[in-house]
N, C-alpha and C positions, 0 to 999 in steps of 0.2 A: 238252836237250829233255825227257829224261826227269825230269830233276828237276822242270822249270816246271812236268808234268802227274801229278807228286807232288803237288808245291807246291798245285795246282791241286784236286784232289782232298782234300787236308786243310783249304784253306778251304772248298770246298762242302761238308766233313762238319763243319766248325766252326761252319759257317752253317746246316747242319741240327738241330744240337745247340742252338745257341742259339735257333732257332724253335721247338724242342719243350720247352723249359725252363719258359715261362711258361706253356706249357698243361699243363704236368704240376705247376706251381704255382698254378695259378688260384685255388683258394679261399683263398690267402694274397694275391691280390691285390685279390681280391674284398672279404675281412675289411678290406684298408687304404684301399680306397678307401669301402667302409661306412662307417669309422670317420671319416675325413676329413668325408663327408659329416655324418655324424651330427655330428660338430662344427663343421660350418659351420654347417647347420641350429639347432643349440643358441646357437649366436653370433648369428643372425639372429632367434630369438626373444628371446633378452635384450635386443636393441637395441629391437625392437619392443615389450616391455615397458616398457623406460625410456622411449622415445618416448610409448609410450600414459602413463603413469606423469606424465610432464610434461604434456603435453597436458589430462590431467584435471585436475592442479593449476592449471593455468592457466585452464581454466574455471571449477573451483572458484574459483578468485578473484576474476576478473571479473564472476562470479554475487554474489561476499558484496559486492565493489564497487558492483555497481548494486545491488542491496538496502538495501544501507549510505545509496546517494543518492536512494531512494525512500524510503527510513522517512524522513531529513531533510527530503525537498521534503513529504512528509506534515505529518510536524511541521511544519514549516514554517505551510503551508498552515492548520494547526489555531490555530496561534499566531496569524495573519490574523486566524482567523473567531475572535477572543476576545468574552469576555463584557465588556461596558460598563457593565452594573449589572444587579443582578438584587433579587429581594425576595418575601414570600412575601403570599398575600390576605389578609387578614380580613374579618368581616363587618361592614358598614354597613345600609343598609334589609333586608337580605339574606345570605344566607350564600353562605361562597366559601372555597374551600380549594384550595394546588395552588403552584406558583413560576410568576414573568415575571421576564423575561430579554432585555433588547435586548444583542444577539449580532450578529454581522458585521466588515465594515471598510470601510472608504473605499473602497479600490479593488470592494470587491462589491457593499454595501450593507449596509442594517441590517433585523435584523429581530424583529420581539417573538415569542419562544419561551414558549407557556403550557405548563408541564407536570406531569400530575397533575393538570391542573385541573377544576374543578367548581363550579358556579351555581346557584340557583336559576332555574328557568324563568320568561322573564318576555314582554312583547308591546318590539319593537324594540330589542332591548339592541345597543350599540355598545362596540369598543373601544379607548378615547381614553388618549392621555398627558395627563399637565397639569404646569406647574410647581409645583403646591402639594406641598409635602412631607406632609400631612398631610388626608384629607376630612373635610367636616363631614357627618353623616348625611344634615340639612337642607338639604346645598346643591339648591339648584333650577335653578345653572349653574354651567358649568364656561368662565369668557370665554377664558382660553388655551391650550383645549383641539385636541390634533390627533387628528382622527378617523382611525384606523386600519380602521375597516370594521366592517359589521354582525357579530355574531360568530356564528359558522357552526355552535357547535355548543357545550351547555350542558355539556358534560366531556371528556374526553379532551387528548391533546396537539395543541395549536395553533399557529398562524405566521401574524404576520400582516407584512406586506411595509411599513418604514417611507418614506416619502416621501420623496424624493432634497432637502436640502437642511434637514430637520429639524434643530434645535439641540436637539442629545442633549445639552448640560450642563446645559438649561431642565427636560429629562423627568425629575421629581420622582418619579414616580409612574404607575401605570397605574388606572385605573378601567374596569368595566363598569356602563356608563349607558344608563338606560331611555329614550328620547327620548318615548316617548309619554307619561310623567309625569315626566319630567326630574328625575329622583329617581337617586343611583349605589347600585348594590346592592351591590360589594363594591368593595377597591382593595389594591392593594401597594404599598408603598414603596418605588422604589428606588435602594439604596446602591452604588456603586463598590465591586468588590472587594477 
């Protein structure tokens, strides 16, 4: 009996000993478990940096990829709207300086681009194609002439909208025509590029 509450006696002072151990170690347990943390912490921002690190790669890419398919459908698009002939004015009854340009495509349309241009002021001037490759000062008509419209303005850059079914390999030429003396005051020839 005596021995059991020996016995008995050295485990509760073995049990006291061992509860007062890590309190009289604490800041050694404290430093390991700091440190643990601080590298779990450091482990968790490295992942999150590779993660963020990929993630921006991958937008960066998809950015330079849709970029890449916007400048082509551009181009694209620019290649459409090409030039069909263009040519610059001289003078006839009148002086004229500046480029025409019929520009478009099938699928959008065509359209005569004046640019740089500039006229003599005159009373009703019109802007007509004709098949002639060449005007005579003296013409006094133009029989296969397509009226593109009054023209809205004696200089600057112009557009005028050409008529859905026009036969652009017949348009030689662009004139500006007086209709009140059916006189052309200037014209351009125009070449395929």
């Amino acid at each position: 009996m005596r021995t059991q509450s020996t016995l008995s006696l050295i485990a509760a002072l073995t049990l006291a000993l061992a509860a007062c151990a890590p309190a009289s170690d604490g800041s050694a347990t404290q430093s390991a478990m700091d440190a643990m943390h601080a590298e779990e912490t450091k482990t968790a921002m490295e992942a999150m940096d590779t993660m963020h690190a990929e993630e921006t790669k991958t937008a960066m890419e998809a950015m330079d990829a849709m970029h890449a398919e916007e400048t082509e459908t551009a181009m694209e698009a620019m290649d459409a709207m090409m030039t069909m002939s263009s040519g610059s004015f001289v003078a006839l009854q009148h002086q004229g300086t500046g480029t025409a340009a019929i520009v478009g495509s099938e699928a959008d349309g065509y359209h005569l681009e004046l640019k740089g241009f500039s006229v003599d002021d005159g009373p009703d001037l019109h802007v007509v194609l004709t098949s002639l490759a060449t005007v005579d000062k003296m013409a006094t008509a133009l029989p296969d002439a397509v009226d593109l419209g009054l023209l809205s303005s004696t200089s600057g850059d112009l557009s005028f909208e050409i008529p859905a079914g026009t036969d652009l390999s017949q348009a030689a030429a662009v004139v500006i025509w007086c209709e009140d003396f059916s006189v052309p005051f200037t014209f351009a020839a125009l070449l395929a590029p």
